[in-house]
C-alpha positions as CSV (number, residue, x, y, z in Angstrom):
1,X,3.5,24.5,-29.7
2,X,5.7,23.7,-27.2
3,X,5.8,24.0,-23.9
4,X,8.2,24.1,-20.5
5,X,6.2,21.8,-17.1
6,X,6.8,22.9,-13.9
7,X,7.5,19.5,-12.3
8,X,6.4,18.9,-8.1
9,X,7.4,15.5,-7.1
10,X,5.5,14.0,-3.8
11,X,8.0,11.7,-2.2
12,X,7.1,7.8,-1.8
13,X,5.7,7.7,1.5
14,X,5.0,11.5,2.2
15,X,3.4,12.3,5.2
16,X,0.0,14.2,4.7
17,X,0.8,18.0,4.5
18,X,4.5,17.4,3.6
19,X,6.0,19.7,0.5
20,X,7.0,18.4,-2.8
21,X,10.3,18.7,-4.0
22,X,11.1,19.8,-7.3
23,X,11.3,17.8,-10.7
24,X,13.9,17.4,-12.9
25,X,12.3,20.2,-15.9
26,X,10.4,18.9,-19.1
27,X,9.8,20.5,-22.3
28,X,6.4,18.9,-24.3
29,X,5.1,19.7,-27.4
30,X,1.2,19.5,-29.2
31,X,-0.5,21.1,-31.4
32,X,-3.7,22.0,-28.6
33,X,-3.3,23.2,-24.6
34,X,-5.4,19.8,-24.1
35,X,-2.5,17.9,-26.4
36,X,0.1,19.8,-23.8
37,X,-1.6,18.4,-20.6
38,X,-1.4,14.8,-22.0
39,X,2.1,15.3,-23.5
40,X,3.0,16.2,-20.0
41,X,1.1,13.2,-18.6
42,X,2.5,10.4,-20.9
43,X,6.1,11.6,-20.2
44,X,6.0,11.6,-16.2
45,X,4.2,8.2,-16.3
46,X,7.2,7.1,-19.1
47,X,9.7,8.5,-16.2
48,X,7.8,5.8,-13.4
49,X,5.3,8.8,-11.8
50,X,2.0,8.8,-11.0
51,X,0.4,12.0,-11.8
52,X,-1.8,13.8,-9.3
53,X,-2.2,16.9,-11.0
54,X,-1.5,19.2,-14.5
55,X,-2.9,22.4,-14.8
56,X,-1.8,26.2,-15.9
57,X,-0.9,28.6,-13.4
58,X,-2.8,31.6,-13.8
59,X,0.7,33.3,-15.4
60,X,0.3,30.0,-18.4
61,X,3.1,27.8,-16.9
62,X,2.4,24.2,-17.0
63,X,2.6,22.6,-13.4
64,X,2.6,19.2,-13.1
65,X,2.3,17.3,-9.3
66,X,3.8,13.3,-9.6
67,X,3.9,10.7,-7.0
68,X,7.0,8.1,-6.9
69,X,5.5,4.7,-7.4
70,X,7.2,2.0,-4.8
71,X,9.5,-0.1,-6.5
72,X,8.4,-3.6,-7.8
């Protein structure tokens, strides 16, 4: 199956409370919802993220929630 994420991005250095900003949109594909989640979570931290969150919204869109890691 395949699936579009919903992708929240909390900006390096956020203040507590601040809102995420929108992700650039990702399409994953597995064979099980449980494949989908880790599909999702291998590709944001591919793209440099650290993932907070991946869940379905009540409606069955993916929504992911990733961090910016500092730079080295």
């Amino acid at each position: 199956m395949e699936q579009a994420v919903d992708v929240h991005v909390i900006r390096k250095g956020a203040a507590p409370g601040e809102p995420p900003r929108p992700g650039a949109p990702m399409t994953v594909q597995a064979d099980t919802i449980d494949g989908l989640r880790e599909a999702a979570r291998q590709q944001l931290e591919a793209r440099g993220f650290r993932v907070r969150a991946i869940s379905f919204s009540p409606k069955g869109r993916l929504i992911a929630y990733a961090e910016e890691q500092p730079t080295p």
